[in-house]
N, C-alpha and C positions, 0 to 999 in steps of 0.2 A: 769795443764790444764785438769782436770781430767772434768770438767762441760761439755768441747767441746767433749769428746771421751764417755760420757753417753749421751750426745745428739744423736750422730751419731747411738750407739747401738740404742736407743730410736725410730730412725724412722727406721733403719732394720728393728726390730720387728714389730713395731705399726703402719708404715706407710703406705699410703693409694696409688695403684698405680691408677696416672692422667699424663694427657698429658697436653701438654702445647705449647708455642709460639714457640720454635723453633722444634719441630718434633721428642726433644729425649724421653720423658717423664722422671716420676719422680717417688719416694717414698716420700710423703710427710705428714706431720703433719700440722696443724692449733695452733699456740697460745703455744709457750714455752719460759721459761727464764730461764738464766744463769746470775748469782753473781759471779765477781772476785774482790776479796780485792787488792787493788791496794799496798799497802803497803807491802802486802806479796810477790812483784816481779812482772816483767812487763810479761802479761799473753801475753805470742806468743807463740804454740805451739812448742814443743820438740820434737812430734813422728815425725814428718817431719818440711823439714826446710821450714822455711817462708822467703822470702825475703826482711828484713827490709829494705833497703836501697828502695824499690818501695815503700813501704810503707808508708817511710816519705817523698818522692818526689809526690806522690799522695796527702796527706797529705798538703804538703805544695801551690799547685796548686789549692787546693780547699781554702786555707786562702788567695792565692795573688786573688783569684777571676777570675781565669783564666776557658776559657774553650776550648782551643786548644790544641793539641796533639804535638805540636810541644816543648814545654815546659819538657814535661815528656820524648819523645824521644831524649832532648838533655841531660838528664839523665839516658840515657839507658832502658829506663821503655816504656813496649810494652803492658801496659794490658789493655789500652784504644783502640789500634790499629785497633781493628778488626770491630770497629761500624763504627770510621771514613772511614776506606777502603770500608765497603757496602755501606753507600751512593757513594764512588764516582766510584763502578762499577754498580752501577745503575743511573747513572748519564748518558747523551747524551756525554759529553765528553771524558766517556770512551770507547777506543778501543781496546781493549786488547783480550785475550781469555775469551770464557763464564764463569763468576764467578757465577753465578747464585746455591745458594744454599749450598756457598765455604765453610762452615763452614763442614758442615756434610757429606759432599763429601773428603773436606783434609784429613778428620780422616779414610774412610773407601778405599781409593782408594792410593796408593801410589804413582803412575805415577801425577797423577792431584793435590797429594801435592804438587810438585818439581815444580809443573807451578804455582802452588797458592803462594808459598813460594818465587817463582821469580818473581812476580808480586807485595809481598807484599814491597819486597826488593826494586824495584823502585818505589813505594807508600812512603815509609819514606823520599827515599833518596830525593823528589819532595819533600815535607813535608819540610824538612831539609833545602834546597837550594833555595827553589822558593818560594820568601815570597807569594806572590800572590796565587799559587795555594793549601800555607798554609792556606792562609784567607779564599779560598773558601772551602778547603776539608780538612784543618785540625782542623775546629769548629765542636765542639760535640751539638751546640744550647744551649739554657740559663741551661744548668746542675748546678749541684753543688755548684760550686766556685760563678757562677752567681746568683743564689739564696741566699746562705749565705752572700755575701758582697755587693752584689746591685739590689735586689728585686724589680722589675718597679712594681708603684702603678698604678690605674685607672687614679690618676692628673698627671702621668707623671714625678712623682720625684721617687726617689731612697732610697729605704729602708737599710741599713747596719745591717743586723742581728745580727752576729758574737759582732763586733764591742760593739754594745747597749747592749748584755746580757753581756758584758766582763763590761761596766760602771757599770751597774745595779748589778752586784756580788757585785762590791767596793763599793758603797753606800747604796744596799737596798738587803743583802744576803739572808732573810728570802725571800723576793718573789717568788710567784710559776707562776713566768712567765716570768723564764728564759728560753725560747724555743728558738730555732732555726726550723725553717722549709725548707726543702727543694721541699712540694712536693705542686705545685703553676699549680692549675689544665688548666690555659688558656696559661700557657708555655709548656706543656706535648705534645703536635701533635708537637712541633717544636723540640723538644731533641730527641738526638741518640737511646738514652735508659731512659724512665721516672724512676726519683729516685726510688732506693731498700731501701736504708736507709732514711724516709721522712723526720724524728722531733728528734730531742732530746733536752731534761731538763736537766740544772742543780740543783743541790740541794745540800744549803750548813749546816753543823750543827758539831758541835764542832770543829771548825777551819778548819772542811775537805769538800773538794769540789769533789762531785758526779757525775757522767753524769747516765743518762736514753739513751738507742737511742730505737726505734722504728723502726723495719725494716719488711717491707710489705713481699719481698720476697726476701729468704737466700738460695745461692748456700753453702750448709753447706762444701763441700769437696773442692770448689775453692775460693768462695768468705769470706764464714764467716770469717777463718784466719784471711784476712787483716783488715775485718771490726772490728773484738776484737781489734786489735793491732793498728789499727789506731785510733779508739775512746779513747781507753787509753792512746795514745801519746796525745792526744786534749786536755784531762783532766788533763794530767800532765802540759800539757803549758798553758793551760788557770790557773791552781794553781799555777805556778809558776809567770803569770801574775798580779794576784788577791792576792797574798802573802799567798795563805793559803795551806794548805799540801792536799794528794788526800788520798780520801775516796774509794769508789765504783765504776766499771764500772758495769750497770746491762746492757744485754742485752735481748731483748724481741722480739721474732720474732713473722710474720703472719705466711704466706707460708712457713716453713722450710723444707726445699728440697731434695732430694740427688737424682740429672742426674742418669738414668737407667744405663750410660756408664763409673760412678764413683765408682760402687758398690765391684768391684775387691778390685779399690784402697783402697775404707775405710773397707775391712776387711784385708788388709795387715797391714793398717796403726793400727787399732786394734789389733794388735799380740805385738807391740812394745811397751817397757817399756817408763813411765814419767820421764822426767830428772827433776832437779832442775831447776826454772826460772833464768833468765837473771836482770839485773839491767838497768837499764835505766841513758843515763849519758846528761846531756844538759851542753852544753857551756853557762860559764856566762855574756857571753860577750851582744849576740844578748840582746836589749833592751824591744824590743817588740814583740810578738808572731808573728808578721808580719815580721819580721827582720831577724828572722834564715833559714840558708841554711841549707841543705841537709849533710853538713859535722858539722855542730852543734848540729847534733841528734847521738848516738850512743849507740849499750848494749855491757855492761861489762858482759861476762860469760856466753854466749849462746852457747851451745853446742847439737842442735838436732841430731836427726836422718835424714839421709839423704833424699833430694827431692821425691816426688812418683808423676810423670807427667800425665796427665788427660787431655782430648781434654775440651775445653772451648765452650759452648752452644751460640752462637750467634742466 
């Protein structure tokens, strides 16, 4: 994973400081890419650990076409949490203590964690227990999973993205319009967060199958991780669907980022040696890439260094 830790150097040095949406700003670059050979070992960083098991639970919520939080929280995965919990303290039905601004006040105030953290704890636990007030505050809006697997046209029918490029590999692999989009401009005022990763291509050529993704803006110290490691699980299982072996993840950012309040972390994490990759193991069982659970994803022989924790920019 040598491509993500010369990235990182990359906007140290060369990056431009800008502010941004949520009030932390940034060091950022315009327009970089990174090539990992899939073949060569499943690309999840080593210097710090990534948490696969979110990964392919996220992962898998964007292929059921889901877009509630309740799904990922019955899997223990909390990284969508924090968009759903601001709508519903700025919501009229909540009464709670002032959340206003919770994001950037948790990190700098410790007292007003302990109440943000207690507040978030009865947010899940409502989440979890009360389907109704799951329906109303635990929808992210037409995100991801809603994009990929049931895209409303203007006539009112539903487009299956995912689906349609996974036929079109099996009958017409030369085509250059295996896209997936995520980023569907008259749904964007209604989502939590308008997609970071909008589009990505595949591309097939000596029996191996490629992904492109396209991603507008990259929290390179929090987000990029999972977005490498989930695009590579996607092109492993869509080649495993399509019978043909994997080629290339490239990724291509716009915005690539790095929060003013990550900058500690990616020079700690830059001191640490590269381990050897991981293997990636799928159960043969699941039929369809729509089919596998979250224990039918696993890596043989991951051994990072350990986590380096970072406040998360909402």
């Amino acid at each position: 994973m040598k491509q993500y830790l010369e990235l990182e150097k990359y906007v140290l040095e060369h990056g431009f400081q800008k502010g941004d949406r949520t009030g932390t700003g940034t060091l950022s670059t315009f327009g970089y890419q990174m090539r990992f050979n899939l073949a060569a070992g499943f690309p999840i960083l080593t210097t710090k650990r990534v948490p696969f098991k979110l990964v392919v639970s996220e992962l898998l919520w964007f292929l059921h076409g889901d877009t509630n939080i309740r799904y990922l929280l019955k899997h223990n995965n909390n990284i969508w949490n924090e968009w759903a919990f601001e709508r519903y303290v700025k919501s009229a039905d909540y009464s709670g203590p002032d959340m206003t601004d919770f994001g950037l006040r948790a990190v700098k105030d410790a007292s007003f964690n302990e109440l943000y953290q207690a507040e978030m704890a009865k947010f899940k636990t409502k989440i979890l227990t009360d389907e109704k007030f799951s329906t109303t505050y635990g929808e992210l809006g037409n995100i991801y999973g809603k994009q990929w697997r049931a895209w409303k046209t203007s006539t009112n029918e539903t487009i299956d993205q995912l689906n349609e490029v996974i036929q079109m590999i099996k009958k017409n692999p030369d085509s250059r319009r295996l896209i997936v989009s995520a980023w569907n401009p008259e749904d964007i005022p209604q989502m939590a967060l308008p997609p970071c990763h909008t589009l990505f291509q595949f591309y097939v050529a000596n029996g191996k199958l490629s992904c492109q993704l396209y991603q507008r803006s990259a929290d390179i110290f929090l987000g990029v991780p999972f977005n490498i490691a989930s695009y590579a699980l996607l092109t492993h299982l869509i080649a495993r669907e399509t019978g043909l072996d994997v080629g290339e993840f490239v990724h291509t950012l716009g915005d690539a980022h790095l929060y003013n309040n990550h900058l500690e972390q990616v020079k700690e994490q830059l001191t640490r040696d590269v381990r050897p990759l991981p293997k990636l193991i799928l159960n043969e069982q699941p039929k369809t890439i729509f089919d596998f659970d979250v224990a039918d994803i696993t890596l043989d022989g991951y051994d990072p260094h350990p986590t380096i924790k970072a406040p998360i920019s909402v």
